[in-house]
LOBAVEX-736567 format. One record per residue (C-alpha): residue number from 1; residue in one letter; x, y, z. Coordinates in Angstrom, 2 decimals, decimal comma. Layout:
LOBAVEX-736567
ATOM   nr  rest       px       py       pz
ATOM  NUM     A        X        Y        Z
...
//
This chain:
LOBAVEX-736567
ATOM   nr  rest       px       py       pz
ATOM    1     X    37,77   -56,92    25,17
ATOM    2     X    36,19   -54,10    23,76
ATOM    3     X    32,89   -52,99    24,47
ATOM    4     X    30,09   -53,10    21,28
ATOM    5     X    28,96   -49,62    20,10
ATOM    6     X    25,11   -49,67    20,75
ATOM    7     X    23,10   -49,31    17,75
ATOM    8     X    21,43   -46,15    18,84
ATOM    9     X    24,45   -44,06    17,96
ATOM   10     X    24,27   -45,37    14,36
ATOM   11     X    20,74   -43,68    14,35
ATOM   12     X    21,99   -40,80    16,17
ATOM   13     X    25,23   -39,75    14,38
ATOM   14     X    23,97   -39,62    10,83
ATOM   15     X    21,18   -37,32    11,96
ATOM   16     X    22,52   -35,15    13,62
ATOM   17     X    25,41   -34,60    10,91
ATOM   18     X    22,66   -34,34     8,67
ATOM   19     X    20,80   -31,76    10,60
ATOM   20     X    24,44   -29,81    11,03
ATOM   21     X    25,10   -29,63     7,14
ATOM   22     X    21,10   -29,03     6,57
ATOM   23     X    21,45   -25,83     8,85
ATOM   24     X    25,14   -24,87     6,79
ATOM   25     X    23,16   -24,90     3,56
ATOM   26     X    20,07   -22,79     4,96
ATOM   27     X    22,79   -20,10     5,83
ATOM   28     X    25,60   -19,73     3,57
ATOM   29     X    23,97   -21,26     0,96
ATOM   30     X    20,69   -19,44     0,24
ATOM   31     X    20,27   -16,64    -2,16
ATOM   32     X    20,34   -13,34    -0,61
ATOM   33     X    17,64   -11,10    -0,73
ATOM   34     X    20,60    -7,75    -0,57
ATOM   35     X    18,56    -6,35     2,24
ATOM   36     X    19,84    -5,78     5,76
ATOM   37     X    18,27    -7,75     8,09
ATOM   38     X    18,47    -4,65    10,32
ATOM   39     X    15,34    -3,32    11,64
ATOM   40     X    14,06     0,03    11,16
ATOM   41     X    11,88     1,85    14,16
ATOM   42     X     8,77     3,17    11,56
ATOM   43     X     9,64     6,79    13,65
ATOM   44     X    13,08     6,80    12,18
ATOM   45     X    12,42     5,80     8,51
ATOM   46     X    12,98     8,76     6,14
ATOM   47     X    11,19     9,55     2,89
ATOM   48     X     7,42    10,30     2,05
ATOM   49     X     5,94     7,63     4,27
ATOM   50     X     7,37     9,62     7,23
ATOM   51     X     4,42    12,79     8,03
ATOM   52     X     5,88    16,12     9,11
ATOM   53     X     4,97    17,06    12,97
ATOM   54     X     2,50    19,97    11,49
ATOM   55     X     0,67    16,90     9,37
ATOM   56     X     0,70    14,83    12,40
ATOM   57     X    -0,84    17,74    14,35
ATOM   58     X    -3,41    18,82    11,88
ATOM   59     X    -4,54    15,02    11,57
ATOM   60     X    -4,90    14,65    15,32
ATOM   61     X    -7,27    17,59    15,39
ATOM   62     X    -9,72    16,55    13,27
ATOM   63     X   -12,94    15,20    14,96
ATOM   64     X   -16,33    15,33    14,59
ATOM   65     X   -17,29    17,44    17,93
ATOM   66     X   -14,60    20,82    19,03
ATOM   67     X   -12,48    20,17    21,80
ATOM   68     X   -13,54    20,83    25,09
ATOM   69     X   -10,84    21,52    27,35
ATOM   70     X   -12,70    20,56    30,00
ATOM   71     X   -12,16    19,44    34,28
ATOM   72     X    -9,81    22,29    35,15
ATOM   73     X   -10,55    25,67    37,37
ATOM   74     X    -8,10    28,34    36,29
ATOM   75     X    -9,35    30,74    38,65
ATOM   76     X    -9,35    30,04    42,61
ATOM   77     X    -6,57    29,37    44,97
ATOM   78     X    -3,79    27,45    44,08
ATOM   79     X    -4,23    24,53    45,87
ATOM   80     X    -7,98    23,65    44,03
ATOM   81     X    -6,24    24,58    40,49
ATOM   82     X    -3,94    21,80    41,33
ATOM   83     X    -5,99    19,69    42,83
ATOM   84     X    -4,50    18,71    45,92
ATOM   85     X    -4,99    19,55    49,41
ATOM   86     X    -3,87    22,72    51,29
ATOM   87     X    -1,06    21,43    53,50
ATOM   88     X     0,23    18,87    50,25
ATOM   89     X     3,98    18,24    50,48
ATOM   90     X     6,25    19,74    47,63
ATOM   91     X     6,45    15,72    45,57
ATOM   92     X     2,82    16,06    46,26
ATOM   93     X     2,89    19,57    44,06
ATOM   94     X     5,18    18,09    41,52
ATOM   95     X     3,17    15,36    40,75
ATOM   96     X     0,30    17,20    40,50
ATOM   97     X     1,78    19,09    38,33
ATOM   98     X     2,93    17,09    36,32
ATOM   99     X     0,20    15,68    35,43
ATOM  100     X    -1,94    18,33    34,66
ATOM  101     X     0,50    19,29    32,17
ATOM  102     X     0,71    15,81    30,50
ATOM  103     X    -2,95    16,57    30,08
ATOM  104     X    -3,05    20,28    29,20
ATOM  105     X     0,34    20,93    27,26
ATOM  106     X    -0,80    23,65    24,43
ATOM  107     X     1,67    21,24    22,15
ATOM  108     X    -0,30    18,06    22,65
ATOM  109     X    -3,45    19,69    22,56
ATOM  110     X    -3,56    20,93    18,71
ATOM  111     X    -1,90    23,52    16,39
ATOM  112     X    -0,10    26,62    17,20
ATOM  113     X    -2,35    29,27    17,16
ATOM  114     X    -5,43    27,68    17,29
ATOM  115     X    -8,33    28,20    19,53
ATOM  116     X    -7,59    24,87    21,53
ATOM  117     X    -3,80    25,48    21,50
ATOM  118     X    -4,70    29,38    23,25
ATOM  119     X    -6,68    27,81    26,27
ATOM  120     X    -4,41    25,30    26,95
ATOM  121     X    -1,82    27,93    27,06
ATOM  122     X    -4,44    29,93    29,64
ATOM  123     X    -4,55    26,73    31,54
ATOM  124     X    -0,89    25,98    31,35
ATOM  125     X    -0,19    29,19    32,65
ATOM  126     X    -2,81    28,89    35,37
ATOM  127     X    -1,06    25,83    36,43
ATOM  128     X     2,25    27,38    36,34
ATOM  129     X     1,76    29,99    38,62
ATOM  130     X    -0,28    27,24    40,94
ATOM  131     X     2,40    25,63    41,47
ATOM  132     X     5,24    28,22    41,89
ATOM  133     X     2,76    29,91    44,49
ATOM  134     X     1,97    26,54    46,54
ATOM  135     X     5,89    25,53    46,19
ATOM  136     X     7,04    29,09    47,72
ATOM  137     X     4,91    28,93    50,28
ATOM  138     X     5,69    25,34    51,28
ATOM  139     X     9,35    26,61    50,84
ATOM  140     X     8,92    29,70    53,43
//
């Protein structure tokens, strides 16, 4: 004897056939729009939207108070222009290093040539020769 179908797959069946053939028509049936649906970073679009470097540059400068460059000694022993302690380790350097120049990179600081962009040069340099000194010492 066979066993009755229960009712709930006569509810069940048509909807979900319905849902299958709803989902069919939303994607091969719809108008399409002839765009990609690829997205585009806003750093690699192309055309007038996208501002040159030097525009970029220019626009980051402009404040209401100069730039102070500010928080640095470029004169005194290495280990103070750094600021880290005498007997620091070589990573200890680096780091230190590094980020004084994520801070005081003539490039992120404004325009080529202009005042700001000369002292953080003067400070890069500083920091350069900071750390090749502590470095070949450490190295000795």
């Amino acid at each position: 004897m066979a066993r009755p179908i229960p009712k709930e797959v006569f509810y069940f069946v048509p909807l979900a056939l319905g849902l299958v053939f709803a989902w069919i028509a939303w994607k091969f049936l719809r108008p399409d729009s002839g765009e990609s649906q690829f997205q585009v970073r806003e750093a690699d679009r192309k055309g007038p939207a996208t501002a040159s470097a030097a525009d970029l540059a220019q626009a980051k400068m402009k404040r209401n108070e100069p730039l102070q460059l500010m928080g640095i000694r470029i004169d005194g022993p290495p280990h103070q222009i750094l600021g880290v302690s005498i007997q620091a380790t070589p990573p200890e350097i680096q780091k230190a290093y590094r980020d004084l120049m994520k801070r005081y990179h003539p490039d992120k600081i404004g325009p080529q040539g202009s005042r700001e962009w000369k002292d953080a040069q003067r400070i890069a340099e500083a920091i350069n020769r900071a750390k090749d000194a502590l470095l070949k010492q450490r190295l000795r």
